[in-house]
C-alpha positions in Angstrom: -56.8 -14.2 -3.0 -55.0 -14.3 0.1 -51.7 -13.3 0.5 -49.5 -15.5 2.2 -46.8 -13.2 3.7 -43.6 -14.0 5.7 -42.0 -10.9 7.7 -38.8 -10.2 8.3 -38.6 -7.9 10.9 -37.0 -7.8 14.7 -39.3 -5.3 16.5 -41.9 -7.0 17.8 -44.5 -4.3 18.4 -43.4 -2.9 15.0 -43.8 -6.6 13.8 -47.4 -7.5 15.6 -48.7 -4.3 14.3 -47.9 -5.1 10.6 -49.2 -7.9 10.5 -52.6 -7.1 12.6 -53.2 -4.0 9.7 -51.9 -6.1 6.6 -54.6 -8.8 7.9 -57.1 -6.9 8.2 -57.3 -3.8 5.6 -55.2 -5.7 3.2 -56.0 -10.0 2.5 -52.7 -10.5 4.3 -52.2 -13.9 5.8 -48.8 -13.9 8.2 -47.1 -17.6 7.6 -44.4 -16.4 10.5 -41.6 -14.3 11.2 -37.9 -13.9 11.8 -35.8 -11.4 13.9 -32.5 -12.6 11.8 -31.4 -13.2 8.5 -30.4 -16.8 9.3 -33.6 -17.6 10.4 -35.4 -15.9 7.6 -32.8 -17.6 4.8 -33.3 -21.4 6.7 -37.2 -20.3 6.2 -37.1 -19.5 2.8 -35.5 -22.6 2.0 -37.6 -24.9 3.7 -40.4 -23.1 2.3 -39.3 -22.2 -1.0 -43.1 -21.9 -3.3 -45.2 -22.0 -0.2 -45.5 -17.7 0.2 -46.8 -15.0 -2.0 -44.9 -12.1 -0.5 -41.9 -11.5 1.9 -41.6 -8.2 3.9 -37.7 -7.4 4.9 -36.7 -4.9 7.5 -32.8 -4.2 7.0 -31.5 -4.2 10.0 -32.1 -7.4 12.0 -31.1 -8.5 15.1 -28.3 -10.7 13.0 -27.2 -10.0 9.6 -29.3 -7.6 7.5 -31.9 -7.6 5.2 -29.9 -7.5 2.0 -28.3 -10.5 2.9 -32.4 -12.0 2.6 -32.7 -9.5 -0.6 -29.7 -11.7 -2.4 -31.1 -15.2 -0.8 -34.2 -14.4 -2.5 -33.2 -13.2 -5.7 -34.1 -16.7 -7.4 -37.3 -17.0 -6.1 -40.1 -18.6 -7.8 -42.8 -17.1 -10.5 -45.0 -14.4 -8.9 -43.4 -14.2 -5.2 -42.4 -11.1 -4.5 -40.6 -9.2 -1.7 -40.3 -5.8 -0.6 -38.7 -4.1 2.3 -40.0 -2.2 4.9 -37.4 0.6 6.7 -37.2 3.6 8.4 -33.4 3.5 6.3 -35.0 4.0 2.7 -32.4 6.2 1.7 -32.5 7.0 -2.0 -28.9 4.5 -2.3 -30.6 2.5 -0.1 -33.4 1.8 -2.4 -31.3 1.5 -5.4 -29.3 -1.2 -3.5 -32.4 -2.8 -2.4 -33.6 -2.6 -6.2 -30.5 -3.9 -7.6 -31.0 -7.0 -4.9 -34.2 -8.0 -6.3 -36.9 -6.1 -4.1 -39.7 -5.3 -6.3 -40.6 -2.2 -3.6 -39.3 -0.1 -1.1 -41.3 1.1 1.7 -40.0 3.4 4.4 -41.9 2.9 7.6 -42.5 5.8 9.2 -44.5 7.1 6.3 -45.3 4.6 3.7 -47.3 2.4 5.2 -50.5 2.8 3.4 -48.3 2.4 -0.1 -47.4 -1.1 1.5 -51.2 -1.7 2.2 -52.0 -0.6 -1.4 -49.3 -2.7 -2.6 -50.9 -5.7 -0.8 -54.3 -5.4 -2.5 -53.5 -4.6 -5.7 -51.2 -8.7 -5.4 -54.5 -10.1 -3.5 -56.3 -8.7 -6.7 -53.5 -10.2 -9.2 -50.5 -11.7 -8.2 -48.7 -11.3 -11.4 -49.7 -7.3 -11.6 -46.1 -6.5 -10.5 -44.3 -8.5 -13.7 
């Protein structure tokens, strides 16, 4: 199964990296992207059972990712979200966790949990519950 995936993220070359790996080692398919939580919140709406997974970078150009953590925390059945930081901070990821992300990555040296992450929901989307 494919993944579809919506990233929210403001770096762009951190951003068209992601999503070049994720497509390719990991059945990733990039739906789009915001640089800002309202953005990402007015997406999320509009879109609300169309993705699989939502990748959050904490700080955004406007607002901050928890303020997308708490939009999403009613989401619907198996989507899941996770956030992606070079801020994961042991409070950090017990804030995220208390939000409703169901991982937390830190960037500079977590990547290949993310990919592994990615597969094992391509493999099963329910796995995490």
């Amino acid at each position: 199964m494919e993944l579809r995936t919506y990233l929210v993220e403001d770096n762009a070359t951190i951003r068209e990296n992601l999503v070049g790996t994720l497509e390719e080692l990991a059945s990733v398919r990039a739906l789009g992207w915001a640089e800002g939580e309202s953005e990402a919140k007015a997406w999320f709406a509009a879109h609300a059972g169309e993705w699989d997974l939502a990748i959050v970078d904490l700080f955004l150009k406007q607002g901050s990712g928890l303020g997308v953590l708490e939009a999403l925390r009613s989401r619907v059945g198996p989507q899941r979200v996770v956030v992606l930081s070079n801020y994961a901070t042991p409070d950090m990821r017990k804030r995220c966790a208390q939000l409703g992300a169901d991982a937390i990555f830190d960037k500079s040296n977590e990547i290949d949990a993310l990919v592994e992450l990615c597969l094992q929901l391509a493999e099963s989307p329910r796995s995490m519950e």
